[in-house]
C-alpha positions as CSV (number, residue, x, y, z in Angstrom):
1,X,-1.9,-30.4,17.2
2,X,-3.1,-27.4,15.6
3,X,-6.4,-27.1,17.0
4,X,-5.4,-27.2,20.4
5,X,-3.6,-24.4,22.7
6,X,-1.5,-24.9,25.8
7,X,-3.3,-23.2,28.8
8,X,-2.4,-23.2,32.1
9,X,-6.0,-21.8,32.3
10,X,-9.3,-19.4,31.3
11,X,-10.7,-16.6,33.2
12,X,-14.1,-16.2,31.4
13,X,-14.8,-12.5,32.9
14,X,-12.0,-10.4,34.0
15,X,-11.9,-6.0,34.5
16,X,-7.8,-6.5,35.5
17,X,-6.3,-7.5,32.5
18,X,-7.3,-5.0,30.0
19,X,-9.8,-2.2,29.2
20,X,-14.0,-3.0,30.1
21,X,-14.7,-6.9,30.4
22,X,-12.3,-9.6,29.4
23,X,-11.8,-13.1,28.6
24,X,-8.3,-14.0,29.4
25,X,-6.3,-17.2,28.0
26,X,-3.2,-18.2,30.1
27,X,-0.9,-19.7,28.1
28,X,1.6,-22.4,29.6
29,X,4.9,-21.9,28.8
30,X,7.8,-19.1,29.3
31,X,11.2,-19.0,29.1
32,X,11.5,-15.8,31.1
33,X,10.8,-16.7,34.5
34,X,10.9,-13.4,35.6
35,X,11.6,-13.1,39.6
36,X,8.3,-12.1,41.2
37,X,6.2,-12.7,38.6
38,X,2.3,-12.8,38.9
39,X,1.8,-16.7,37.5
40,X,4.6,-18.7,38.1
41,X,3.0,-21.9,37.4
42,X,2.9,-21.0,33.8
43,X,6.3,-20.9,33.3
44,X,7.0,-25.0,32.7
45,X,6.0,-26.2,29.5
46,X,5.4,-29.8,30.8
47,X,2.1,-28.2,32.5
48,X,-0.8,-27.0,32.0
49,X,-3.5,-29.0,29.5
50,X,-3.9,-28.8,25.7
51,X,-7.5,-27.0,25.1
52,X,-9.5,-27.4,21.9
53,X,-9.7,-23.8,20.1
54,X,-12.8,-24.3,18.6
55,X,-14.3,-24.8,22.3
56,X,-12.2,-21.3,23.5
57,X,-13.7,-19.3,20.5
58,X,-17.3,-20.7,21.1
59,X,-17.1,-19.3,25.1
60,X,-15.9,-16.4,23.6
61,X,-18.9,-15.7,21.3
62,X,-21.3,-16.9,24.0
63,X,-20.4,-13.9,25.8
64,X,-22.4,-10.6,24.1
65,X,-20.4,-8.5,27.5
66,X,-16.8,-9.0,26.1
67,X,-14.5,-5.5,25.1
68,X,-11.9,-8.2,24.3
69,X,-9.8,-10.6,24.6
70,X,-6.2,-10.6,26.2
71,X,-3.5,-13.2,25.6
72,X,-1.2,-13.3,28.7
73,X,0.8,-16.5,30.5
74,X,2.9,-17.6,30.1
75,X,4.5,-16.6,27.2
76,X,1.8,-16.3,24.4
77,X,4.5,-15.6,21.6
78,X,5.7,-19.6,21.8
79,X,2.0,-19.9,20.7
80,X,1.8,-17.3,18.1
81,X,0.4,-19.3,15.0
82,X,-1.8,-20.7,17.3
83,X,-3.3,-17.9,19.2
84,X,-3.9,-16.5,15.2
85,X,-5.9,-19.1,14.4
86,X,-7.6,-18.9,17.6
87,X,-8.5,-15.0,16.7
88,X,-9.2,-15.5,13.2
89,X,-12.4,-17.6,14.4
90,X,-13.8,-15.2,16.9
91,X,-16.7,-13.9,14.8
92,X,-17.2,-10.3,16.8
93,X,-14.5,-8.4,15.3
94,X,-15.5,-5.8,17.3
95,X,-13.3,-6.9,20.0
96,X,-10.1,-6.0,21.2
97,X,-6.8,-8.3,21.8
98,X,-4.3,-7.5,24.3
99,X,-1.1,-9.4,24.3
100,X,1.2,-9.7,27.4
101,X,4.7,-10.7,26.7
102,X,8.3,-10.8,28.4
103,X,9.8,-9.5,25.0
104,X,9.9,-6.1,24.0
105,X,8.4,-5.5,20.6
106,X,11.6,-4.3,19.7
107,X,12.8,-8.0,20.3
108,X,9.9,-9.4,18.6
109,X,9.9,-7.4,15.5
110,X,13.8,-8.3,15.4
111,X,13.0,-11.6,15.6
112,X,9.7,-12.1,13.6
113,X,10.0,-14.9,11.4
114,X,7.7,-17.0,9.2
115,X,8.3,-19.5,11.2
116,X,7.3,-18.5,14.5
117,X,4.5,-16.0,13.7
118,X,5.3,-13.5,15.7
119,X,5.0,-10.6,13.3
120,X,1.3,-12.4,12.4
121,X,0.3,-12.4,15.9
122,X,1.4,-8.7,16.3
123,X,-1.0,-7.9,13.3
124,X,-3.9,-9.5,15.2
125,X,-3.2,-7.3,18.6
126,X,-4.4,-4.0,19.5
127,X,-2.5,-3.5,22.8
128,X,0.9,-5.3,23.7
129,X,2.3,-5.0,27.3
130,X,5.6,-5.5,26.8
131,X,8.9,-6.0,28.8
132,X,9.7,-8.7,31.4
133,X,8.3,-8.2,35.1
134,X,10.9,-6.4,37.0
135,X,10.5,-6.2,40.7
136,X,12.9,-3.5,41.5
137,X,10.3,-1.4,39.2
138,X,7.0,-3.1,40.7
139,X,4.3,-0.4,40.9
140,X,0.7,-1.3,41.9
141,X,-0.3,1.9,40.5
142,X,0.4,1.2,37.3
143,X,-2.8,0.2,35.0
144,X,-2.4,-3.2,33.7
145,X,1.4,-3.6,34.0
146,X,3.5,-5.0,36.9
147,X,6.6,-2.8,36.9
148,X,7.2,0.8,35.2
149,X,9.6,-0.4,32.6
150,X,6.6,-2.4,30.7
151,X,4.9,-0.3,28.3
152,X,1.3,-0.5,26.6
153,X,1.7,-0.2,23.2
154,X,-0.6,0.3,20.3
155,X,0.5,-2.5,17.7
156,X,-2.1,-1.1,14.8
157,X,0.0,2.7,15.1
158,X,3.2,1.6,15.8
159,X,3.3,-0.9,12.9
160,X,1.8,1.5,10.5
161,X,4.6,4.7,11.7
162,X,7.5,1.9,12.1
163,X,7.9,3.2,15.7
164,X,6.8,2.6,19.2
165,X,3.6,4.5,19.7
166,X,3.2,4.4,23.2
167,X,-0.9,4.2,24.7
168,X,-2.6,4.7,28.2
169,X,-6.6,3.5,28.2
């Protein structure tokens, strides 16, 4: 249904998956399964629970202490049209969106396609960590990424120059 999400779950405050204060979707679902990762149980697609959008924007705008939002999982790019919709309802635009994924944006610029919104769900994020979890390249130092070969990228910039422009916060 379009007016539901797959989550594997909601973290309602979080100061570890993004700049300032956070409310964090999970999205079930990846097709990376990435050895080591951080939240293996998101990776099948038959788990997780289907969660009204309408009831994740209205926590989200209950919240006046939110910087943002970050999409993570999961893979939140086999929900791009959905996680859209989901931001398009958020009425403080004031906030940020961060977007974990296992692709690179290179990948998912090379693969945007009307049908599966990637490109649209780009133009709704600020920051994308990009790049699958590699444990050979796990650094705890790192802010907000696993391993060093993931990169924070500013969407807004790179979209505009038609390059990577890389960001630290």
């Amino acid at each position: 249904m379009e007016d539901e999400i797959k989550i594997a779950g909601l973290v309602e405050e979080s100061i570890v998956d993004g700049p300032g204060i956070r409310f964090v979707i999970f999205t079930q679902g990846c097709p990376h399964n990435c050895y080591g990762c951080h939240n293996p149980q998101t990776h099948d697609m038959s788990l997780g629970k289907c969660e009204k959008i309408d009831k994740i924007v209205e926590k989200i705008d209950s919240n006046p202490l939110l910087k943002g939002i970050t999409l993570s999982g999961g893979e939140p790019f086999l929900q791009s049209k959905k996680l859209v919709n989901l931001i398009s309802k958020i009425n403080n635009k004031n906030l940020d969106v961060v977007t974990y994924t296992g692709f690179t944006y290179e990948e998912l610029i090379e693969k945007a396609s009307e049908d599966n919104g990637y490109l649209e769900l780009l133009k709704n994020t600020d920051y994308l960590v990009d790049g699958r979890f590699e444990i050979d390249k796990k650094d705890e130092n790192l802010l907000f990424r696993g391993s060093s070969n993931q990169r924070i990228i500013d969407v807004k910039k790179s979209l505009l120059n038609n390059k990577v422009i890389i960001c630290d916060f």
